[in-house]
Kinemage of the C-alpha trace (Angstrom):
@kinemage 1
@onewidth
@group {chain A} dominant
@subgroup {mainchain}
@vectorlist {calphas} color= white
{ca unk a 1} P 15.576 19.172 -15.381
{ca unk a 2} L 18.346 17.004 -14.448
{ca unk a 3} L 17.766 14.305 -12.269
{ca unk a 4} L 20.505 12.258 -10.308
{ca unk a 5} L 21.692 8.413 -10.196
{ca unk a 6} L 20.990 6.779 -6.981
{ca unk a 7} L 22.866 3.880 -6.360
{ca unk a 8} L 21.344 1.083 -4.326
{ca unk a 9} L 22.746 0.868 -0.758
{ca unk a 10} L 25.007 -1.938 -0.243
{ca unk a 11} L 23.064 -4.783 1.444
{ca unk a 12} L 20.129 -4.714 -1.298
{ca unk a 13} L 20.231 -8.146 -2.707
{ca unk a 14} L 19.862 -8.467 -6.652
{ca unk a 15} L 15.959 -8.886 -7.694
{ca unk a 16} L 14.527 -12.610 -9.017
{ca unk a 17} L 12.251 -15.082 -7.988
{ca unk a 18} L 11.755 -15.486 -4.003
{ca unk a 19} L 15.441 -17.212 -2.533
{ca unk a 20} L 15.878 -19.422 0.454
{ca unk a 21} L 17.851 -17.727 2.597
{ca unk a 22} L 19.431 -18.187 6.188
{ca unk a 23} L 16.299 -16.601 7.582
{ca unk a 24} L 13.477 -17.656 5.642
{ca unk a 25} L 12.387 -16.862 1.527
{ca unk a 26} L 13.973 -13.569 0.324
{ca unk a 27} L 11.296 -11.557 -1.751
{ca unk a 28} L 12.813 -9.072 -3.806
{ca unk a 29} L 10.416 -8.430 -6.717
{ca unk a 30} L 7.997 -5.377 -6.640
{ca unk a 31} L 4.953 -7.935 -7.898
{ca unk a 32} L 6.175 -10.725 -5.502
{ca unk a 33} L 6.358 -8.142 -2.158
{ca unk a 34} L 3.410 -6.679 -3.289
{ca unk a 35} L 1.407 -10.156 -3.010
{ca unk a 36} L 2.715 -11.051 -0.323
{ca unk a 37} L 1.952 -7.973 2.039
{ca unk a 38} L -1.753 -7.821 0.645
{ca unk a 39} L -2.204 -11.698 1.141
{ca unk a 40} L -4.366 -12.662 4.258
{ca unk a 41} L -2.648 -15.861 4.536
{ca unk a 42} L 0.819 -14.032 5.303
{ca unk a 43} L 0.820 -12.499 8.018
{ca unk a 44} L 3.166 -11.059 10.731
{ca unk a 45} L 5.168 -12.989 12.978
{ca unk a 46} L 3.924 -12.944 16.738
{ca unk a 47} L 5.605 -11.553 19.386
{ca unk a 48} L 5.575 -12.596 22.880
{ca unk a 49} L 4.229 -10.073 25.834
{ca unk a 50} L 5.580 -9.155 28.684
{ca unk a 51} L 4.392 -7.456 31.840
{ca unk a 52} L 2.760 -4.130 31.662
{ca unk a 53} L 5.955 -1.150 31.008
{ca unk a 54} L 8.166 -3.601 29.518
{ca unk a 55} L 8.997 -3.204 25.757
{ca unk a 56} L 7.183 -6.488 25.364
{ca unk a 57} L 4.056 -5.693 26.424
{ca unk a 58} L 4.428 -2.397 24.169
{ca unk a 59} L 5.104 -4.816 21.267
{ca unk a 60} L 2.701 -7.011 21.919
{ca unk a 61} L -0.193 -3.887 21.985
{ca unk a 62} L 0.808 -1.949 19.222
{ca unk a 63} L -1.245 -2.389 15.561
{ca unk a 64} L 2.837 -2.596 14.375
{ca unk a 65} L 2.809 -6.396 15.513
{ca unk a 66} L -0.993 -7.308 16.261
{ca unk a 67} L -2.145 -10.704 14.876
{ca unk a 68} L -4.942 -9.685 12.362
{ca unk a 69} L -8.071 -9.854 15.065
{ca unk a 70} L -6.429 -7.137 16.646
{ca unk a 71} L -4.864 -4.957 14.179
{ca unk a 72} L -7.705 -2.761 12.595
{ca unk a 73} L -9.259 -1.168 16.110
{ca unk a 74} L -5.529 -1.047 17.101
{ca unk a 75} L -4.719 0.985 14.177
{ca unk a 76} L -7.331 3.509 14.473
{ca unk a 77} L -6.089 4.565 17.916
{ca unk a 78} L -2.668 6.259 17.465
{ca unk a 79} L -3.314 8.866 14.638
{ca unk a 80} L -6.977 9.727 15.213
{ca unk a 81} L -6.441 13.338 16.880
{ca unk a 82} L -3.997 14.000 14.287
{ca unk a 83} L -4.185 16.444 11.055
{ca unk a 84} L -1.544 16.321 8.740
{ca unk a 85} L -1.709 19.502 7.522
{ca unk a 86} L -1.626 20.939 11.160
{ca unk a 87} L 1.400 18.693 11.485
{ca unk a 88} L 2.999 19.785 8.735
{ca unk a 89} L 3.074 23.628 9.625
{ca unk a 90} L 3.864 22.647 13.173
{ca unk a 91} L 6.739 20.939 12.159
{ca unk a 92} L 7.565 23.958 9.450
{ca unk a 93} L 7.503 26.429 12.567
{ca unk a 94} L 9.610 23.925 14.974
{ca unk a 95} L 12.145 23.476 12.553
{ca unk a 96} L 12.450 27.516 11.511
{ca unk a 97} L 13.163 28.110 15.035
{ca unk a 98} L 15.673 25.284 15.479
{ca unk a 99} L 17.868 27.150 12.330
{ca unk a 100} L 17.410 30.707 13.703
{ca unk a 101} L 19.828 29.516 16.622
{ca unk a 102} L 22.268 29.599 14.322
{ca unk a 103} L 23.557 26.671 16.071
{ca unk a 104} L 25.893 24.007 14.160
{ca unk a 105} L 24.013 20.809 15.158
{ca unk a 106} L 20.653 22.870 13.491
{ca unk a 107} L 20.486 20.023 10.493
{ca unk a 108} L 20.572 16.984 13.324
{ca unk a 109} L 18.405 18.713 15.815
{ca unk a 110} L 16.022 18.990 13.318
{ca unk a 111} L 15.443 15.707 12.614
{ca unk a 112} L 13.862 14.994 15.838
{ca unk a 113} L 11.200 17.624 15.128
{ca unk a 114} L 8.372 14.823 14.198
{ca unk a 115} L 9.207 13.290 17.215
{ca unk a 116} L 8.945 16.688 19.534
{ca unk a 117} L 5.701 17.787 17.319
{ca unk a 118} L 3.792 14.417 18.102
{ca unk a 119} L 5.010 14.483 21.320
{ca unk a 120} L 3.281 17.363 21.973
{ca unk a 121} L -0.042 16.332 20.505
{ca unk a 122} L -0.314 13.117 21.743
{ca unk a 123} L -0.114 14.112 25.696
{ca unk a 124} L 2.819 13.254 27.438
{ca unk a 125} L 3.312 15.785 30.339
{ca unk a 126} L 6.739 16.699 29.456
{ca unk a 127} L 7.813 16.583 25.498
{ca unk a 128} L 11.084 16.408 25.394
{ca unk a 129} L 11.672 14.313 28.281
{ca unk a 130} L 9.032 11.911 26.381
{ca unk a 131} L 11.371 12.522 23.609
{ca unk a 132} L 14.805 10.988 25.113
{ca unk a 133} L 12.864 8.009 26.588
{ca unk a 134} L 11.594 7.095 23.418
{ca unk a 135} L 15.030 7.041 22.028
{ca unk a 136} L 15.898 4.193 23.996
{ca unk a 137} L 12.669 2.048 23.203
{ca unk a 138} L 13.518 2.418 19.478
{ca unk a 139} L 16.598 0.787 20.084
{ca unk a 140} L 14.914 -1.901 21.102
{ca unk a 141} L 11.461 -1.596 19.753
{ca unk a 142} L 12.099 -4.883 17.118
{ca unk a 143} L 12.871 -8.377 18.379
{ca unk a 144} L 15.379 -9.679 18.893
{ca unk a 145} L 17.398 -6.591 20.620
{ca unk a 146} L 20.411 -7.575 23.166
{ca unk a 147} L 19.439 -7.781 26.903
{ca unk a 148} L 21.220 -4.401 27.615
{ca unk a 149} L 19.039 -2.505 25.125
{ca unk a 150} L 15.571 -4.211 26.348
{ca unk a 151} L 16.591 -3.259 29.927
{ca unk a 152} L 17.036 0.259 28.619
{ca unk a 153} L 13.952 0.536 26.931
{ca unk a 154} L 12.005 -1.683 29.959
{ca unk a 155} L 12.994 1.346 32.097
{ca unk a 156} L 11.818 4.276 28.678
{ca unk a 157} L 8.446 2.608 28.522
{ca unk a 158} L 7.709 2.800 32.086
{ca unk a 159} L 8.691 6.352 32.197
{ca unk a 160} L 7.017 7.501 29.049
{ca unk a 161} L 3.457 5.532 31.007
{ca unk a 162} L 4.221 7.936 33.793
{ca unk a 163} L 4.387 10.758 31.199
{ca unk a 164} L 1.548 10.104 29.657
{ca unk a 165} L -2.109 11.316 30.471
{ca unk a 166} L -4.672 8.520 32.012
{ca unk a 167} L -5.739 6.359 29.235
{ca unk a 168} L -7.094 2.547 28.603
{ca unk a 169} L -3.502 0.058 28.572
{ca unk a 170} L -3.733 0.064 24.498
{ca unk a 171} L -4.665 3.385 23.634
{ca unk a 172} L -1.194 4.560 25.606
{ca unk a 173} L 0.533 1.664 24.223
{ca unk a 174} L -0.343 2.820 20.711
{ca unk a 175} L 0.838 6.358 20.756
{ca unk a 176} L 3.860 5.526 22.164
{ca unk a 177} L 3.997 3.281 19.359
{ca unk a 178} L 3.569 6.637 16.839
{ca unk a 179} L 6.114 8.148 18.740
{ca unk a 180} L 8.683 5.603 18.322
{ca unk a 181} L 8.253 4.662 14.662
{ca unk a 182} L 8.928 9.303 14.372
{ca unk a 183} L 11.917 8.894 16.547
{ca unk a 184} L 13.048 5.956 13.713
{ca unk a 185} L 11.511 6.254 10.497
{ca unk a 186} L 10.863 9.397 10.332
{ca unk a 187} L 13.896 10.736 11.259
{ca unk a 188} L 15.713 7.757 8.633
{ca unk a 189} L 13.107 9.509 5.997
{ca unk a 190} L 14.741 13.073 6.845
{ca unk a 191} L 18.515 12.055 7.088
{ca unk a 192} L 18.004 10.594 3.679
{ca unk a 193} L 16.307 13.945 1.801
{ca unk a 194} L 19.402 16.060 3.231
{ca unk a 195} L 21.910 13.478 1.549
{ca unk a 196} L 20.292 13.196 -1.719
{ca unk a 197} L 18.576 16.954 -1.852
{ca unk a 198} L 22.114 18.061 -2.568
{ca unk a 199} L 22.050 16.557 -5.877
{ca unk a 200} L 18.380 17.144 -6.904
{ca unk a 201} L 17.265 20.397 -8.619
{ca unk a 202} L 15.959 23.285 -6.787
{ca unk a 203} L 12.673 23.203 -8.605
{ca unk a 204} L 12.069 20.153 -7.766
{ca unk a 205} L 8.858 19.917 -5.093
{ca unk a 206} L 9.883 18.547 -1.598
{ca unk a 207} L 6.881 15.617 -1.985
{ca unk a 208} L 8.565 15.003 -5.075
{ca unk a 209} L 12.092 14.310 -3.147
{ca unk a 210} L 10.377 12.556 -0.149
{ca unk a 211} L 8.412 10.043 -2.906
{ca unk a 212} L 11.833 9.446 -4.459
{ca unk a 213} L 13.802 8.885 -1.469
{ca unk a 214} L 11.397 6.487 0.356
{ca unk a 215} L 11.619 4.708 -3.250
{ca unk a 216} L 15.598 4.973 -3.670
{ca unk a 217} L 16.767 5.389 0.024
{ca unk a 218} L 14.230 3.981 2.472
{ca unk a 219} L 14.405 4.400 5.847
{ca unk a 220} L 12.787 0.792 6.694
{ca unk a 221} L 14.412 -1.686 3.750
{ca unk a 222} L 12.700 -4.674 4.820
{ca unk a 223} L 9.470 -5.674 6.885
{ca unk a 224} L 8.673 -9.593 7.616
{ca unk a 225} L 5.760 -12.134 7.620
{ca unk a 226} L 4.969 -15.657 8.313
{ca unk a 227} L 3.032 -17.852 5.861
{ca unk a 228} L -0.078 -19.478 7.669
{ca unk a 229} L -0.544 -22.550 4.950
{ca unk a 230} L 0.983 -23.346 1.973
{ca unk a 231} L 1.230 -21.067 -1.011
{ca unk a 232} L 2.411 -20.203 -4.204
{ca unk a 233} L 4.466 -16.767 -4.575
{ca unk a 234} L 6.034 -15.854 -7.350
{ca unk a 235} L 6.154 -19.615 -8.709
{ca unk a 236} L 7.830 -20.810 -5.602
{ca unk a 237} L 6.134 -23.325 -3.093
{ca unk a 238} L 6.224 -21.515 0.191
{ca unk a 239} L 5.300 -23.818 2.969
{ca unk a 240} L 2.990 -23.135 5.604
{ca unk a 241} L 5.250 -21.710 8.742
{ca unk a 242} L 7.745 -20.804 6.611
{ca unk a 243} L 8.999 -17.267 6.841
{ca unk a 244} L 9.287 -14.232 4.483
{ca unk a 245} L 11.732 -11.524 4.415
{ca unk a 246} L 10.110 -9.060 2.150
{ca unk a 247} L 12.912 -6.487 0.599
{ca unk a 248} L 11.471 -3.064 -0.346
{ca unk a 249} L 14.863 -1.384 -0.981
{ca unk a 250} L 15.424 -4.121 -3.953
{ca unk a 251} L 11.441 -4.245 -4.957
{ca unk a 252} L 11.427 -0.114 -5.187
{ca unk a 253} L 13.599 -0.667 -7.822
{ca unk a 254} L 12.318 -3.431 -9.872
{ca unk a 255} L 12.931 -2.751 -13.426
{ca unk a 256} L 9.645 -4.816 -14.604
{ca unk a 257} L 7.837 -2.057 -13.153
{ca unk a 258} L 9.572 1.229 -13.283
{ca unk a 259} L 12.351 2.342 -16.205
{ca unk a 260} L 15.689 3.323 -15.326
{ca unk a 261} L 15.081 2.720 -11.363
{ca unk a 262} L 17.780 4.266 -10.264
{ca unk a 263} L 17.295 7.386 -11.228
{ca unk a 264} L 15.424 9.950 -9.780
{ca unk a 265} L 11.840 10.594 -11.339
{ca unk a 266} L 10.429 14.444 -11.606
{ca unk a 267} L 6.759 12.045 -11.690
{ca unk a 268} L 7.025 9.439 -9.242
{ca unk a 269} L 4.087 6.485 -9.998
{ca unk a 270} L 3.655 5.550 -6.637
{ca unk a 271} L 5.180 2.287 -6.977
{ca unk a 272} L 7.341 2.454 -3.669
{ca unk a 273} L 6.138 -0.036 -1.608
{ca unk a 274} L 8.019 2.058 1.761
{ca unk a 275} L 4.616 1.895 3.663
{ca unk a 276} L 3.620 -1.110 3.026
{ca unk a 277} L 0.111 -2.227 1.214
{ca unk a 278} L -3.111 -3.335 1.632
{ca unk a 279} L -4.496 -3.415 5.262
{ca unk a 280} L -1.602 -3.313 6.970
{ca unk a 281} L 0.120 -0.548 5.196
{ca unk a 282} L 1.483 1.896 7.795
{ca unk a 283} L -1.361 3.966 9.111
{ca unk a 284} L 0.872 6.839 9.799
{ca unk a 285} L 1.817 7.576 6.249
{ca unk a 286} L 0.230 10.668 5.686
{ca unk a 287} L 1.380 12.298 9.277
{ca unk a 288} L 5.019 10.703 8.632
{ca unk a 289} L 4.868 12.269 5.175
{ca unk a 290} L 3.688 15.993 6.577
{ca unk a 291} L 6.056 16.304 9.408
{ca unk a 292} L 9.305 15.213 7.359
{ca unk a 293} L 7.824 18.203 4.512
{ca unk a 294} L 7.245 20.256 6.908
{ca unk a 295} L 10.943 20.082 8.175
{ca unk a 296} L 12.670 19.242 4.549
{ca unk a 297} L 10.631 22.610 3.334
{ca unk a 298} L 12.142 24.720 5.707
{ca unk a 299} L 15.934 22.947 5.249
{ca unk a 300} L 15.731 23.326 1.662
{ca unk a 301} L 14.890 27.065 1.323
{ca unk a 302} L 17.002 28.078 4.431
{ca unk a 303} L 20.106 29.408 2.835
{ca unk a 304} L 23.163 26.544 2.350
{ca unk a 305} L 21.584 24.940 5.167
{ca unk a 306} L 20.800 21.416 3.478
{ca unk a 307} L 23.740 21.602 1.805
{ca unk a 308} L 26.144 22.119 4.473
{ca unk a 309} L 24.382 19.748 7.033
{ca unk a 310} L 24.831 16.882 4.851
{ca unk a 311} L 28.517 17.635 4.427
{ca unk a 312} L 29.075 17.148 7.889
């Protein structure tokens, strides 16, 4: 079986020790990112919070960006009513019926499917409206968004807390959460397996192309975190306060731990750190990783359809 080259997207700095940078230390190397995202003494930066159905208060009440007294009940909250394997078939049967319309946007349409799937299971009153609305808070669902885009999403949140079914503040505020890391992630995570499952082998399983894309081609490249006292990472002295830009587009491809890392691998090790590690990796792996093979299932074994949607 012949696997392809992947190239790394421009942007992905070179790997090495941890670099000063304009915005803090740049971590590039697999064992470097990985200490630093499973060490208690880094931890995410705080975000301020805002009144109740602005995007800050939605920040600030997510697990996403909850200091660590917060983030393990927070967690728990979003994905506990969800199966993944009832996901995946959901999003299988979703998709199928998005490609027998035969229309031309059936490839981009479907990549919203994880988004209308969890949108149905997690209670808004009307899906796809929920859907649209949380389009806008991804936009501005990270700090540091322009005023225009916060105003947007101010007015998304409040509508999707009118969609959704009566509920304690945080529970709400954490499956709207779900929803918007599917409308971003998610999505990234399917855009990516169309443009590279042109080139892969038709044998080759779909977790199989998922596990090498989040590796090669990851949706999120980078996550951050904030050191809370001095400390020693990867034989540079990080400062307490000082910040850390942790690259997982230039770690996923360290060469001290995986041969050949640009290439694709029929046997991927698991070394992709995509998700995150330790106790704040993403608790919506598994569900992100059924809904995107439920839809990338269904693209690759609908005739020419993967192939032609990523031509366009």
């Amino acid at each position: 079986m012949r696997l392809p080259t992947i190239t790394a997207a421009p942007g992905t700095p070179p790997g090495g020790p941890p670099a000063l940078g304009d915005d803090g230390w740049v971590v590039t190397r697999h064992a470097d990112v990985l200490a630093a995202l499973t060490d208690s003494r880094c931890v995410v930066p705080p975000v301020a919070d805002g009144p109740e159905g602005s995007v800050a208060w939605l920040r600030a009440s997510v697990s996403r960006f909850s200091p660590p007294d917060r983030h393990a009940a927070r967690r728990a909250v979003g994905v506990a009513a969800l199966d993944p394997r009832e996901l995946r078939l959901a999003a299988a049967r979703l998709t199928e019926r998005i490609l027998g319309s035969s229309s031309e946007e059936s490839v981009t349409r479907a990549r919203r499917v994880p988004l209308l799937v969890l949108a149905e299971r997690l209670g808004p009153a009307d899906p796809a409206a929920a859907a649209t609305e949380v389009s806008a808070v991804a936009a501005a669902y990270h700090p540091g968004a322009d005023a225009a885009a916060t105003r947007r999403a101010d007015r998304a949140v409040a509508a999707l807390l009118a969609l959704s079914p009566p509920a304690p503040a945080e529970v709400t505020a954490n499956r709207l959460g779900l929803l918007v890391q599917a409308a971003d992630a998610t999505a990234g995570l399917i855009d990516a397996a169309v443009r590279h499952g042109r080139a892969v082998p038709d044998g080759l399983a779909t977790a199989t192309l998922l596990a090498e894309v989040l590796r090669l081609d990851p949706p999120v490249r980078a996550t951050r975190r904030v050191a809370t006292c001095a400390l020693n990472l990867g034989g540079q002295g990080v400062r307490a306060g000082d910040r850390l830009v942790l690259r997982f587009d230039a770690a996923n491809r360290d060469p001290a731990v995986i041969a050949d890392p640009d290439r694709f691998r029929a046997d991927p090790a698991g070394m992709a750190l995509t998700f995150g590690a330790g106790p704040r990796g993403c608790p919506g792996e598994r569900h992100a990783l059924a809904l995107a093979t439920g839809v990338v299932d269904v693209l690759r074994h609908a005739s020419g359809t993967l192939i032609e949607g990523s031509r366009r």
